[in-house]
Each structure stands twice: as C-alpha cells, then as structure tokens.
Kinemage of the C-alpha trace (Angstrom):
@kinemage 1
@onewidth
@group {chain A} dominant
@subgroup {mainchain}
@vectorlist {calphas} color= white
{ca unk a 1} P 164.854 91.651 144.144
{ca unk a 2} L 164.429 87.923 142.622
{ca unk a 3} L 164.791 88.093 138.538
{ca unk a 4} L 163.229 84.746 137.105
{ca unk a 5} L 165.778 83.352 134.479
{ca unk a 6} L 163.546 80.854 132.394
{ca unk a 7} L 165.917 81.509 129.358
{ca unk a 8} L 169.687 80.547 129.467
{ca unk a 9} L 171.103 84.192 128.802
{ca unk a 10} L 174.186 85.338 129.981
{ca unk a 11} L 172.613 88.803 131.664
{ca unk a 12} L 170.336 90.021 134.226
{ca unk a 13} L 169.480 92.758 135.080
{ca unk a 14} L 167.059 94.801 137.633
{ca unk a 15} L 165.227 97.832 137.316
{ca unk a 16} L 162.415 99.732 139.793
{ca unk a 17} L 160.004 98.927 137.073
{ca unk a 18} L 159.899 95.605 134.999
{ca unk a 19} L 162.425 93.601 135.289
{ca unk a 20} L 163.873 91.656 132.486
{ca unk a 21} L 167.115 89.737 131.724
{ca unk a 22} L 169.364 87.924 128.758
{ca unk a 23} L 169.064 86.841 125.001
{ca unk a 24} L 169.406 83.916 123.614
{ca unk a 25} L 169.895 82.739 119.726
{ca unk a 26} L 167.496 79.435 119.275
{ca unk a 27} L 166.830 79.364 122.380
{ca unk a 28} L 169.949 78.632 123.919
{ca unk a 29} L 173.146 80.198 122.205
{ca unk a 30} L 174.184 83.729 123.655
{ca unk a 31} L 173.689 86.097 120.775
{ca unk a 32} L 175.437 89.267 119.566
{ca unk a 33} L 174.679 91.863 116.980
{ca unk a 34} L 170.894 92.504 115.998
{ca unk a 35} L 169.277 90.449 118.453
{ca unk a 36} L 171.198 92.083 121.286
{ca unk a 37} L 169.832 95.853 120.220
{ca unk a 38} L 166.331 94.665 119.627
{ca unk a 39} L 166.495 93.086 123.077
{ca unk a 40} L 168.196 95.995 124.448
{ca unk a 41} L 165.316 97.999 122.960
{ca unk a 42} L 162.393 95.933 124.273
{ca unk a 43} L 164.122 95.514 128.204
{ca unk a 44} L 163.849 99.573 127.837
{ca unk a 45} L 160.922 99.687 126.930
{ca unk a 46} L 159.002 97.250 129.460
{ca unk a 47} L 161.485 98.987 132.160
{ca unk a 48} L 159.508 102.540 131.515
{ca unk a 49} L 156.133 101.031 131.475
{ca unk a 50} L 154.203 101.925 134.720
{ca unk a 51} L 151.726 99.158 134.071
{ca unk a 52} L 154.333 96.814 134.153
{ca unk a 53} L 155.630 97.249 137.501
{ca unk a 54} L 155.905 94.607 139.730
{ca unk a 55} L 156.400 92.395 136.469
{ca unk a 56} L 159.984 89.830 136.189
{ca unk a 57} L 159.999 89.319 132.728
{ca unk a 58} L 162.822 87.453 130.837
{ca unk a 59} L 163.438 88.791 127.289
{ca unk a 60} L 164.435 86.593 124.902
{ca unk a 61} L 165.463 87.306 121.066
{ca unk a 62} L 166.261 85.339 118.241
{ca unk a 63} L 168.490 86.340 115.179
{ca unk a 64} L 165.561 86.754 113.013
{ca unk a 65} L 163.461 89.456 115.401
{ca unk a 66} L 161.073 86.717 117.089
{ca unk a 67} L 160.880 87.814 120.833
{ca unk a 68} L 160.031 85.468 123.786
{ca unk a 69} L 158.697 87.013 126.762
{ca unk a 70} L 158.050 84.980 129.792
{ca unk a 71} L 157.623 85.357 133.199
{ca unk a 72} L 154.887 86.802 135.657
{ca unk a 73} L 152.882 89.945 135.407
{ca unk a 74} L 149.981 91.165 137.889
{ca unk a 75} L 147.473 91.714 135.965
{ca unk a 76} L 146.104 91.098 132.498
{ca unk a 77} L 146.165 94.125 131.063
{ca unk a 78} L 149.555 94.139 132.492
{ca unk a 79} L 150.284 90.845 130.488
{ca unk a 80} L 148.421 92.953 127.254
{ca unk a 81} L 150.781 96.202 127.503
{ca unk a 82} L 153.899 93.932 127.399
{ca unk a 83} L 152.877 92.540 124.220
{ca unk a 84} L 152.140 95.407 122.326
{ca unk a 85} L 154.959 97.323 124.078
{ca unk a 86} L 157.444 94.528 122.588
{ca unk a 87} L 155.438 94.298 119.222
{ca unk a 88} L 156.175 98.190 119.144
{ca unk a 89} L 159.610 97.822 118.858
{ca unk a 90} L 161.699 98.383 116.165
{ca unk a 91} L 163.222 95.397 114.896
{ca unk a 92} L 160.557 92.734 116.631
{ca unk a 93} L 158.989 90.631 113.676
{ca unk a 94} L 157.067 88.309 115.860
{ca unk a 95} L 156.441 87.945 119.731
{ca unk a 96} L 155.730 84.735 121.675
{ca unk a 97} L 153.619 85.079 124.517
{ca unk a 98} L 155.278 82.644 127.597
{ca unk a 99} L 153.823 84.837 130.506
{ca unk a 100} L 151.506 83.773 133.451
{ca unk a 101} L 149.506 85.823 135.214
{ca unk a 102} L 150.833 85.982 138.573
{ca unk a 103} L 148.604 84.225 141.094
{ca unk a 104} L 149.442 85.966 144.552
{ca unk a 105} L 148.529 89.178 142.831
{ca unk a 106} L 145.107 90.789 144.257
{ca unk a 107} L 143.923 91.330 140.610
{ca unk a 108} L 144.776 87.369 139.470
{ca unk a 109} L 141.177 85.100 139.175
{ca unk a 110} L 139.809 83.280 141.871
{ca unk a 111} L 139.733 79.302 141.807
{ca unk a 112} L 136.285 78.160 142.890
C-alpha cells in the first residue's frame, strides 16, 4: 500500500479502508494532547467508511480543532462523506478541504 504524506507528521498508518496518517500543530510541529484524540477520532472514523475506500487521506489537526484533510479520493461523493464524516467528530471546530479527486479513478471527469 502507498500512504501519501503531504503533512510532516510523525505517523502513518494503513488500514483496508481509508487510509490516513500523522498530526501536526501549525502545520508542522508534532502535537500531543487534544489534537492527537481528535485526530485519532477522525482516522477512525474515515477508516470505517465504506465510501471511502480506496481513499489515502492525510489527517492533519491543529491545537485549536481545525482539521486538514488532503489527499485523493475516487469519487465526489467520496470527497463529500469525508467532510462531513470529519465535521462529525467530536472535537473538530473547522475542516479544511485539501483533497483532489483522484484522476485514474473510473468515476473522475473527463478532459475534453
């Protein structure tokens, strides 16, 4: 399995569903406390998603509960259930979209 690391985090991890890796604390400081759980918490909870499989997404939290997801999902509604799956988590204040629509998949658009 490949795991996309766009985020300097200091874990990765790999899982039959989505996979997801690290935190970070401004973008580039490991974090501890908080931040780690929420993160914990969403990397769960895009792991057990069925839409999201196939999906590397890195997770990336900041002290105060903003969460940066990016990477490559198949689909859009793929790319719309990990939003709301990481705005449904306890602790996540804000999330920042950062993920592409992966273009080898069958169900990305066309350029014509």
């Amino acid at each position: 399995m490949v795991l996309a690391a766009a985020l300097s985090g200091p874990a990765f991890a790999a899982d039959p569903g989505a996979k997801t890796t690290g935190t970070y604390s401004n973008g580039n400081t490991p974090s501890a406390g908080v931040s780690d759980s929420v993160t914990t918490n969403v990397r769960s909870a895009l792991a057990g998603d069925k839409l999201l499989k196939g999906a590397v997404i890195t997770v990336g939290t900041s002290p105060n509960g903003v969460v940066t997801l990016v990477g490559s999902v198949p689909s859009v509604t793929a790319k719309s259930e990990a939003l709301e799956v990481a705005r449904g988590t306890p602790g996540v204040l804000e999330v920042k979209d950062q993920l592409q629509l992966d273009v080898s998949s069958p169900e990305a658009p066309s350029r014509q």
